[in-house]
Every structure is written in C-alpha cells, then in structure tokens.
VEXZA-132877 format. One line per 4 residues: their letters; for each residue x, y, z of N, C-alpha, C. Coordinates in Angstrom, 3 decimals. Example, Ala and Ser with C-alpha at 12.3 -4.5 7.8 and 13.67 -1.06 7.14 Angstrom:
BEGIN
as = 13.190,-5.690,7.800,12.300,-4.500,7.800,13.200,-3.300,7.800 | 12.850,-2.250,7.080,13.670,-1.060,7.140,12.900,0.030,7.870
END
This chain:
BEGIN
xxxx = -132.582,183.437,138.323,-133.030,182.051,138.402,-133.027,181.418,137.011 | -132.734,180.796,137.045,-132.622,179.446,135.811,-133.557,178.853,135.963 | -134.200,178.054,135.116,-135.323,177.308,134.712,-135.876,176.591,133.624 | -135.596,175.047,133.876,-135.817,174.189,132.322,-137.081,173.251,132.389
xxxx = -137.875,173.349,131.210,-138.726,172.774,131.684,-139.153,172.159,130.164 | -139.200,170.653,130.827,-139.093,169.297,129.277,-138.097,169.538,128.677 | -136.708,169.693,129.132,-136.216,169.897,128.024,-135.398,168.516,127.885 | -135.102,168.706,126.580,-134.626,167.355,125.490,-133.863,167.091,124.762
xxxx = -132.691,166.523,124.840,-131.831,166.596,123.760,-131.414,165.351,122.824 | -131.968,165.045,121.751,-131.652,164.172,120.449,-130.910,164.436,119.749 | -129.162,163.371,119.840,-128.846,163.261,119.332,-129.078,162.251,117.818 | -128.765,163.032,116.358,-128.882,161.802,115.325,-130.532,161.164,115.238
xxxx = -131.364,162.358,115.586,-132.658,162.246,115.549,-133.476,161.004,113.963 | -134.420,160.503,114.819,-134.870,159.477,113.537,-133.783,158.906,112.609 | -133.199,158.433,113.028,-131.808,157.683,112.851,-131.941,156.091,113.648 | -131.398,155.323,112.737,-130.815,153.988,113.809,-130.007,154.272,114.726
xxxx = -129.069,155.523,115.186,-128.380,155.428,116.161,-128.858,156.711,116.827 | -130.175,156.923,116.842,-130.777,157.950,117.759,-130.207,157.727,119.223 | -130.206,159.096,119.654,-129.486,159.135,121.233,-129.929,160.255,121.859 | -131.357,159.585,123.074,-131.459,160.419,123.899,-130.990,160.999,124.741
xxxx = -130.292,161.967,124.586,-128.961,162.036,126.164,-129.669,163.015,127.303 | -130.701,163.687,126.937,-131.431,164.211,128.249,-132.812,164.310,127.366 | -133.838,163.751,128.790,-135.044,163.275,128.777,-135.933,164.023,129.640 | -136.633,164.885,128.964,-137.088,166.166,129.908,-137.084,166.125,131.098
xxxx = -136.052,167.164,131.364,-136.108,167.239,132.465,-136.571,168.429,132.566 | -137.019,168.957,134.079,-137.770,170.085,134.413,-136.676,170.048,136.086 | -135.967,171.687,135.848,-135.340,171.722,137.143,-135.197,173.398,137.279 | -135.396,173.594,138.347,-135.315,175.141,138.741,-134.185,175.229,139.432
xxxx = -132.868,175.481,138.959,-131.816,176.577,139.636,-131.587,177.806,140.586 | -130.964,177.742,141.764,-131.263,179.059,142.844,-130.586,179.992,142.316 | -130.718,181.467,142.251,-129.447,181.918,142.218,-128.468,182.213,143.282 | -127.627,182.747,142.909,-126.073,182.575,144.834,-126.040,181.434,145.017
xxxx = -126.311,180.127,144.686,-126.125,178.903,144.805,-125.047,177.903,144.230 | -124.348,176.908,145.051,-123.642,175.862,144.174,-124.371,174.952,144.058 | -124.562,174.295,142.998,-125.731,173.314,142.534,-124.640,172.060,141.654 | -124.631,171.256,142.310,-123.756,169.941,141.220,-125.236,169.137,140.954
xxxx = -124.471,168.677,139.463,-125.376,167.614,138.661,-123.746,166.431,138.569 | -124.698,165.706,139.467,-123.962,164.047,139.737,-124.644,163.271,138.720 | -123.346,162.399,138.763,-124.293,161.061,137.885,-122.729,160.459,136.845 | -123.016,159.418,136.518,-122.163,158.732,135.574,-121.518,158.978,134.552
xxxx = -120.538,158.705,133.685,-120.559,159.049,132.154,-122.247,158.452,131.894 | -122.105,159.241,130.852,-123.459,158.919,129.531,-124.575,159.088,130.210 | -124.639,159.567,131.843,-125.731,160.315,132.304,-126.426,161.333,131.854 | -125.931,162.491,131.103,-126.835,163.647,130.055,-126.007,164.778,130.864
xxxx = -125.166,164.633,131.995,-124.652,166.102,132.789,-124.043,167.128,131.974 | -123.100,166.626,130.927,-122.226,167.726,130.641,-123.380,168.261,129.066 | -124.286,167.119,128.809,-124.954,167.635,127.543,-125.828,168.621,128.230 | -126.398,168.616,129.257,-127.098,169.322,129.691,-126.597,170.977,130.654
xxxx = -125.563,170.758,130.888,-124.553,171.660,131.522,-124.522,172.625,129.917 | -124.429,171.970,129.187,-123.948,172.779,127.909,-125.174,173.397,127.745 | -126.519,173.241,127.497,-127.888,173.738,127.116,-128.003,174.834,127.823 | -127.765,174.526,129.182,-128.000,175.197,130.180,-127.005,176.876,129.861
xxxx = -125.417,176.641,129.660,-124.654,177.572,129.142,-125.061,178.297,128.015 | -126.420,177.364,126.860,-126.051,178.385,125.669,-124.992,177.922,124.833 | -124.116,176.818,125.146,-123.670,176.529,124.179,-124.004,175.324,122.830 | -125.836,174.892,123.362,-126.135,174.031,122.631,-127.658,174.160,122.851
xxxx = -128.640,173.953,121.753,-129.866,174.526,121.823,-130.413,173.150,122.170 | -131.523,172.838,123.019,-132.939,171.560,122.935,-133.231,171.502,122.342 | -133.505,170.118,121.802,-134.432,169.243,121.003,-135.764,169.619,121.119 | -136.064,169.585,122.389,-137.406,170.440,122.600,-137.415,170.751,124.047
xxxx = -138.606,171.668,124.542,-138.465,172.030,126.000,-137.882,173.435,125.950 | -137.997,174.602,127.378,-137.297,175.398,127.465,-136.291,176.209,128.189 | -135.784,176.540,127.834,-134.802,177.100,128.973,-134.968,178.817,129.057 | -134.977,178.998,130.827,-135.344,180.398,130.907,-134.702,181.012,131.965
xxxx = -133.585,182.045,131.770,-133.023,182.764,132.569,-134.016,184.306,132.896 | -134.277,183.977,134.331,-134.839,185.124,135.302,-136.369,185.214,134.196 | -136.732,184.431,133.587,-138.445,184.322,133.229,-138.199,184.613,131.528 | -136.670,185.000,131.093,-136.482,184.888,129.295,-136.577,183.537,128.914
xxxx = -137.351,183.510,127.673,-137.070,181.839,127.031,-135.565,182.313,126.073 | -134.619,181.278,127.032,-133.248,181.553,125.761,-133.840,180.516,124.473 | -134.330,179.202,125.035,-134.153,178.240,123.682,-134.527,179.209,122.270 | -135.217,180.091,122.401,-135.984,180.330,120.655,-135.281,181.643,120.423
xxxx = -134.038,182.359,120.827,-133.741,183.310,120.429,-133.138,183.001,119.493 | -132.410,183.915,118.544,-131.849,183.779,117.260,-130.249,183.711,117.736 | -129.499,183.088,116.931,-128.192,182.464,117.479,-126.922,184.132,117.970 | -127.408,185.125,117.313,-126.750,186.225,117.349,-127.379,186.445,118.980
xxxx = -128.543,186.636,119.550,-128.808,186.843,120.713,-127.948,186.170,121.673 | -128.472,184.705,121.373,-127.897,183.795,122.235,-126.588,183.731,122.450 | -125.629,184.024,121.560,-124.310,184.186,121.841,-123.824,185.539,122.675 | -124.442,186.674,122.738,-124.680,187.379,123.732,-125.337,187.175,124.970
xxxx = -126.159,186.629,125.122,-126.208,186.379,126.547,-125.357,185.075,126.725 | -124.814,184.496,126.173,-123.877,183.276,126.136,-122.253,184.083,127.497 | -122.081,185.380,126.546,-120.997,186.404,126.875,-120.984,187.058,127.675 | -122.323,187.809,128.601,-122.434,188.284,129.063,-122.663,187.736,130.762
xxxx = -123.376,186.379,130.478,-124.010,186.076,131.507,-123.289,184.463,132.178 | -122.369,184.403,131.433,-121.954,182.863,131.462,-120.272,182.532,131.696 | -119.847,182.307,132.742,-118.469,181.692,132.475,-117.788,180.761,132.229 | -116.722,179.978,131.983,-116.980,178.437,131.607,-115.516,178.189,132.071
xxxx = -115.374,176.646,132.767,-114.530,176.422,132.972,-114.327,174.407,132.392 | -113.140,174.212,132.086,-113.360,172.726,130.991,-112.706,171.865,131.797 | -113.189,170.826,131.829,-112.142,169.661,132.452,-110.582,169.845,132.243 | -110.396,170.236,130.743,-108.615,170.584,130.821,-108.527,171.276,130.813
xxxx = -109.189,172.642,131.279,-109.010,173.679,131.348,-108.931,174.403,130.463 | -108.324,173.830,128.760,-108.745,174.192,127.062,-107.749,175.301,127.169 | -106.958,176.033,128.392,-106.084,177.264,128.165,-104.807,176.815,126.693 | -104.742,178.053,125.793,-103.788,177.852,124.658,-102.923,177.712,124.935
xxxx = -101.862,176.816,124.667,-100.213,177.128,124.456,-99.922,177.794,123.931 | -99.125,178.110,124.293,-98.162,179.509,123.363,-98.305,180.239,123.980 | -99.473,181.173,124.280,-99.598,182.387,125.080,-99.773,182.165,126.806 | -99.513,183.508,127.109,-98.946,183.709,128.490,-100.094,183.888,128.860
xxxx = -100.289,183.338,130.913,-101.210,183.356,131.251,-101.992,184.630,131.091 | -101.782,185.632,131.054,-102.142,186.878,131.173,-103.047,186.882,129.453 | -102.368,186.454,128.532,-102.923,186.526,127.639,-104.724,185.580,127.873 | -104.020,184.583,128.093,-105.181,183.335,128.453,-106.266,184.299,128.764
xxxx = -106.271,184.625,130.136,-107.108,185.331,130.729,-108.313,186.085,129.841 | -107.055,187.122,129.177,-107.708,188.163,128.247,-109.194,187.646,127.376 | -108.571,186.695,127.013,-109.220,186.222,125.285,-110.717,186.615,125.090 | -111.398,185.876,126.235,-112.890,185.661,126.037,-113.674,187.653,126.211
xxxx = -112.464,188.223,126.286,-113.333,189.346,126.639,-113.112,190.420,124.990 | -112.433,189.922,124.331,-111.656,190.808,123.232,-113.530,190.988,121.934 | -114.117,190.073,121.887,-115.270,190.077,120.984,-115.686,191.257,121.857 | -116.012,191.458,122.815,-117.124,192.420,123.658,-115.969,193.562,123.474
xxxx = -115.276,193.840,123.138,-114.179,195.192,122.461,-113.818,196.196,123.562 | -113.459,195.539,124.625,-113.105,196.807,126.128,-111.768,197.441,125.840 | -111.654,198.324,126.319,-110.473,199.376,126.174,-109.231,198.484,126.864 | -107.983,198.527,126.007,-107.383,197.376,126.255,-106.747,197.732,127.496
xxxx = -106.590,198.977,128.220,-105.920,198.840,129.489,-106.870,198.749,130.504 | -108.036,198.968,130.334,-108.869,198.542,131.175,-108.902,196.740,131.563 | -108.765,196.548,130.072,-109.001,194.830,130.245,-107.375,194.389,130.841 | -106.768,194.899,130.430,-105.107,193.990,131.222,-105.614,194.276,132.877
xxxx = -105.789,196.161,133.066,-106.042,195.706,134.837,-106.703,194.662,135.187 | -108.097,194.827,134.486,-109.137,193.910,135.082,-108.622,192.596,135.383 | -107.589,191.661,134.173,-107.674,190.687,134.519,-105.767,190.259,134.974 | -105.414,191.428,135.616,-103.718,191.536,136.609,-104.640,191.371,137.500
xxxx = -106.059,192.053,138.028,-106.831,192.042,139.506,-106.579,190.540,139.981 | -107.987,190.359,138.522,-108.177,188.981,138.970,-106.574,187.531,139.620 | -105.792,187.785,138.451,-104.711,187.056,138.919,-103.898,187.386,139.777 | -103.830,188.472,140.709,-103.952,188.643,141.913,-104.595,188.095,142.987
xxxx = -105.915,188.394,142.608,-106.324,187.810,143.948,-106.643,185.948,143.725 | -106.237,185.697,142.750,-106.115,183.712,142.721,-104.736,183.744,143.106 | -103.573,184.449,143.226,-102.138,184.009,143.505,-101.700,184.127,142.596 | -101.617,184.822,141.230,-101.037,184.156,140.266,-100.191,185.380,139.573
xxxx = -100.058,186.743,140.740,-99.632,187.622,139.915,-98.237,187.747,139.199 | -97.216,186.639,139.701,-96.267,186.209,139.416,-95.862,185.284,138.204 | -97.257,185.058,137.933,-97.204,183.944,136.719,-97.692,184.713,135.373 | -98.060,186.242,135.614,-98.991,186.360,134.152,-97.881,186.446,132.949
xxxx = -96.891,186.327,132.806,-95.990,186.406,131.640,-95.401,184.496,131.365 | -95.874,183.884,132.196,-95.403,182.226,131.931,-96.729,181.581,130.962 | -95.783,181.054,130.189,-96.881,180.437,128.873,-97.382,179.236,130.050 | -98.717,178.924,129.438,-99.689,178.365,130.095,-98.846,177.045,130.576
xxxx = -98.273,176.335,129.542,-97.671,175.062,129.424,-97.181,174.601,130.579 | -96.390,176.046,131.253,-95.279,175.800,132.514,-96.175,175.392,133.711 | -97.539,175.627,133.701,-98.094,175.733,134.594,-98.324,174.619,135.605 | -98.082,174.484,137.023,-99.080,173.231,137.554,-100.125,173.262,137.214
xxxx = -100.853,171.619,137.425,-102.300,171.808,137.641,-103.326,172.718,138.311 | -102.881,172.971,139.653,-103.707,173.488,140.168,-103.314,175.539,139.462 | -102.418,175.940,138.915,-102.101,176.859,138.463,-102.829,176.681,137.382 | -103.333,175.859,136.673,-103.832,175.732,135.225,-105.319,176.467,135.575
xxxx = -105.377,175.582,136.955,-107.178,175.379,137.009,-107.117,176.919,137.749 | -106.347,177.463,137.909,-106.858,179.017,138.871,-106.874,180.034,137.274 | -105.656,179.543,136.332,-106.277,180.537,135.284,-107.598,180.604,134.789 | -107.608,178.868,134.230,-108.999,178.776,133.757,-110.127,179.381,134.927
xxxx = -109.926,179.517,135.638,-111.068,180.396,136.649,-111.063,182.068,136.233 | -109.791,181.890,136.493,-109.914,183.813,135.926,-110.090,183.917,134.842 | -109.491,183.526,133.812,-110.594,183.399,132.164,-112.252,183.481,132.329 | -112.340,182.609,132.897,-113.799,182.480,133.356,-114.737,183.449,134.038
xxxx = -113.911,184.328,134.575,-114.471,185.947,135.243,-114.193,186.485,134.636 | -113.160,186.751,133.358,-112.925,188.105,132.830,-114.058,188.914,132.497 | -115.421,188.235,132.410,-116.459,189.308,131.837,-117.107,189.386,132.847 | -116.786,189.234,134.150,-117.974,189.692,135.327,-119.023,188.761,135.337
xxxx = -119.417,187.391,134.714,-120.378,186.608,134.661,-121.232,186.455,135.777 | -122.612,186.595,135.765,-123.621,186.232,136.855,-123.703,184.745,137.117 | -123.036,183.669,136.023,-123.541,182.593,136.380,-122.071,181.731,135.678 | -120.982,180.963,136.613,-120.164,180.509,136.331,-120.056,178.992,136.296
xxxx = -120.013,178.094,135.227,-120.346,177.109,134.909,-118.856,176.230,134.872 | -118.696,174.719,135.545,-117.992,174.166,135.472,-118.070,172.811,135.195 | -117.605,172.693,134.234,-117.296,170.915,133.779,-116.508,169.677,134.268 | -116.754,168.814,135.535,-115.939,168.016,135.882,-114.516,168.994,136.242
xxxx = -114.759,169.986,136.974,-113.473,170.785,137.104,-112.768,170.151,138.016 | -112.838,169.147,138.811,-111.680,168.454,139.430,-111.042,167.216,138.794 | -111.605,166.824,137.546,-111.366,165.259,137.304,-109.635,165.062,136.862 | -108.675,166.318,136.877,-107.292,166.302,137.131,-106.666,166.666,138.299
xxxx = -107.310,166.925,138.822,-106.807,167.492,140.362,-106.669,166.323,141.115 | -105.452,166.436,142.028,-105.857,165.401,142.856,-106.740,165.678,144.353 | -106.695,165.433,145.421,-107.551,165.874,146.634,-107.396,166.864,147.378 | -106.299,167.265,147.255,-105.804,168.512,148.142,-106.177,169.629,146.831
xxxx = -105.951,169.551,145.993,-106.149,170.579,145.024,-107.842,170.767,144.724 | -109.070,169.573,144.859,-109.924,169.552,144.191,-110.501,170.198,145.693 | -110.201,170.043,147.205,-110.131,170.556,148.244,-110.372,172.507,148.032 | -109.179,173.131,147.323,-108.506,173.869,147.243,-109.966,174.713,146.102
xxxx = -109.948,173.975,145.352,-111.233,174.366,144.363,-112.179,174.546,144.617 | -112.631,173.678,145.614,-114.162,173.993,146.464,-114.387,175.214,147.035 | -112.916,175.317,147.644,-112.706,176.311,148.799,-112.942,177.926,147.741 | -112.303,178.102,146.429,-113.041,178.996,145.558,-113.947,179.268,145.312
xxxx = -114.641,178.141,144.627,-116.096,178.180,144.646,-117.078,178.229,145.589 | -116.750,178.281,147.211,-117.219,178.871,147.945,-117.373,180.310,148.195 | -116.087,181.093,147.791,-115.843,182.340,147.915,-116.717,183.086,146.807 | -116.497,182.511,145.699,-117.355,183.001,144.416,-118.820,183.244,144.806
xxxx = -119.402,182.066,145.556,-120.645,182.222,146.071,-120.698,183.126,147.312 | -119.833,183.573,148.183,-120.152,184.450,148.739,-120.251,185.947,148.075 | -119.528,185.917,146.782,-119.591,187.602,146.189,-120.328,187.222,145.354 | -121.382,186.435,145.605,-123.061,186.568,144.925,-123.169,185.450,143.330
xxxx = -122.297,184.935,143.284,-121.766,184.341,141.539,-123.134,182.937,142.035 | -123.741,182.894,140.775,-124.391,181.399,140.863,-123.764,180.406,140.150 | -122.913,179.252,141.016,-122.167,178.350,140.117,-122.848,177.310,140.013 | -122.607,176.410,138.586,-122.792,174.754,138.360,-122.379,174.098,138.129
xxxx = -121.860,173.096,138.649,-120.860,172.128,138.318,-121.472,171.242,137.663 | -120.369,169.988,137.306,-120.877,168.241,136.972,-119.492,167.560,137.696 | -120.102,166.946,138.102,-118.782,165.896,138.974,-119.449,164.924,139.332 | -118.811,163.647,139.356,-118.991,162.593,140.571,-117.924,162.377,141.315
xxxx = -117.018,163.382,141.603,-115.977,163.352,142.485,-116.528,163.547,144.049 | -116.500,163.108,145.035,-116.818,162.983,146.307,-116.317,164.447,147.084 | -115.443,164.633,147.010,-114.694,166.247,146.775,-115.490,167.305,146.451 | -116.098,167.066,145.971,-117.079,168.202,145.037,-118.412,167.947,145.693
xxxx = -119.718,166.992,145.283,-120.612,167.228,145.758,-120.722,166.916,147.099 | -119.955,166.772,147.933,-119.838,165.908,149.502,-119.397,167.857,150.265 | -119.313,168.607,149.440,-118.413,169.604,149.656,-119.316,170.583,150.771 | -118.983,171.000,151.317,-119.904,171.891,152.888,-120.750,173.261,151.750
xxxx = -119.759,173.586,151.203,-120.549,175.299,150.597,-121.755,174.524,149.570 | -121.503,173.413,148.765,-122.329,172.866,147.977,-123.901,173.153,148.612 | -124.976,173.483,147.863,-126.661,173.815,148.377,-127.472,172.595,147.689 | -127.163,172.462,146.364,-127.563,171.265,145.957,-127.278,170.372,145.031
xxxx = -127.218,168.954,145.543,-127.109,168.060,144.552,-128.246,167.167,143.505 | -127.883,167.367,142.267,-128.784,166.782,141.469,-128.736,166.062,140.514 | -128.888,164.288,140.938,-128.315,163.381,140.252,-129.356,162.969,138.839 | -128.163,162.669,138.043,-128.839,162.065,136.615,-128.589,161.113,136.230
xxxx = -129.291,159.605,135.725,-128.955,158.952,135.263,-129.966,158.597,133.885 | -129.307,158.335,132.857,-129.784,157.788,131.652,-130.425,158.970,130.981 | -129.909,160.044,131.045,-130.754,161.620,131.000,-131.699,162.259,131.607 | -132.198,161.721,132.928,-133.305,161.645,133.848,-132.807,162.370,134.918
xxxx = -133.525,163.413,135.712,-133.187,163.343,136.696,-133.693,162.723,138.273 | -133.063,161.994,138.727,-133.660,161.202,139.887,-134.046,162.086,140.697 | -134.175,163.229,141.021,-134.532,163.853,142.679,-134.538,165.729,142.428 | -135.446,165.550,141.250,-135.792,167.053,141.240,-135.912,168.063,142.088
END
C-alpha cells in the first residue's frame, strides 16, 4: 500500500515565481490495483506521479510504502527502492536510438549487476510474451508506436517491479492502440502488479479493469 499524507510540492520556493504544483494532498493507494490520476495540464499529476515514484522528494508531507516513510531516507536508499520497487513508463517512451530493442530492455537492470545471461533470458521472456520476439535486434527507431510502447513496458519489468508507474502512456497512441494498452495493463493487474497512471484520455480512465479514478485540479485532489 502506498500512502501520502500533506504532501507538497514547491516549486522556486519564496520566490516571485513560487509554484505550488501539489497542495497536500492525502491519498491511500490499493495494492493489485489500476488507479488513474485525471485532471488537466498544470493539474500537479505527473509532479505528483513523480514523488510518488521516488523520482522527486516533497516540499513537505509524507510518503509511505507498506507503513516506510520514503520522503526522509537518504538519496542512496531512495534510489534503491526507486529500483527495486518501481517501473516507469514515459509519454515517449524515452527508449535510446541506436540500440536494439533488446538492448533497450536491458538497461535499467545493469546498476543492480545480474548475471548477464540471466538478464538477456529474462528480458527475450518478457519480449516474448508482448509479441516482440522478432524485433529484439531492430534499433528502437524502426519501431511502430504501439511497438515502441510494448518495449517501453518491458523495460519497465525488467526488474520484476511491485509497482509499475505510467505517464500519460497513451497521449501517442491512437484508439485502437491506447485500447490495446489497457488491455495490458489489465493483465499486469491480474499477475498481482499495482499500476498508476496519469491520463485524461477517455481510453484510459473510462477503461473496465481501471478500480480508481482520482481527479486533480490546481494540485488538489477533488474526490479523495
């Protein structure tokens, strides 16, 4: 379970161009759950999607996975449970050029130092079972969209993550594909994964496997 409570994020603090982009909020996360945070640009979703990942600490307030306070650990911690516990997937998906999907895949697992034929099976599995076992030697570039967005998914599992996090992951897709995405992230939640999105795509939080939606506006959340 996830759990934030007041938390706050100031940008450019005591500044003329101070910017509250999330305004304590207090929200408890299920786990095995798909949970979207709706809401506008400049709503606080993706600043808060990020806190939530570990990839950005509160202003104030805390954040607590299964009853740990992450906010006050020391940045060496936090980037471990960042690794261990977290997958991430980007609106463009952020996969490198140059290297082959197979490489893509690899990357995020090479700091945590696994035996390298262990890590190629692990992640031939994974691009297997997304369709893609045909593609792991094509540089990312060649890729369709919806081929982009199945790597960036398996990147996103290479470390076994308990909790897989997504950013506006349809806002390139078109409907049949953002369709196609749901239909993953349903499956993910059946082999126990707790995912979170941000979207205001209709596709996404309108979506049947979706458990809950939780809209933000102005860094607030309307319906705790």
């Amino acid at each position: 379970m996830i759990e934030l409570r007041e938390v706050t994020k100031v940008f450019h603090e005591g500044l003329p161009n101070e910017l509250r982009a999330v305004d304590g909020v207090s929200l408890t996360i299920a786990p095995n759950r798909i949970t979207v945070l709706r809401g506008p640009s400049g709503s606080g979703k993706t600043t808060l999607l990020s806190m939530i990942g570990c990839l950005a600490r509160p202003t104030s307030g805390r954040i607590l996975l299964h009853g740990r306070n992450l906010s006050g650990l020391p940045e060496r911690f936090l980037t471990a449970v960042r690794r261990e516990t977290f997958g991430f997937t980007f609106q463009r998906f952020n996969l490198i050029q140059g290297l082959s999907v197979l490489a893509n895949v690899m990357l995020p697992a090479y700091p945590l130092a696994p035996d390298h034929g262990e890590l190629v099976a692990r992640a031939r599995a994974l691009l297997a079972q997304f369709g893609l076992k045909d593609k792991e030697a094509a540089r990312v570039e060649w890729l369709s969209g919806g081929e982009a967005q199945r790597t960036a998914i398996c990147r996103a599992l290479i470390n076994d993550p308990e909790v897989l996090i997504a950013d506006e992951p349809t806002a390139n897709l078109d409907s049949r594909l953002s369709r196609e995405f749901m239909g993953i992230m349903d499956g993910l939640k059946a082999a126990g994964r707790t995912l979170i999105l941000t979207s205001h795509d209709p596709e996404v939080f309108e979506a049947d496997c979706v458990d809950r939606v939780v809209t933000l506006h102005d860094g607030a959340v309307l319906d705790p």
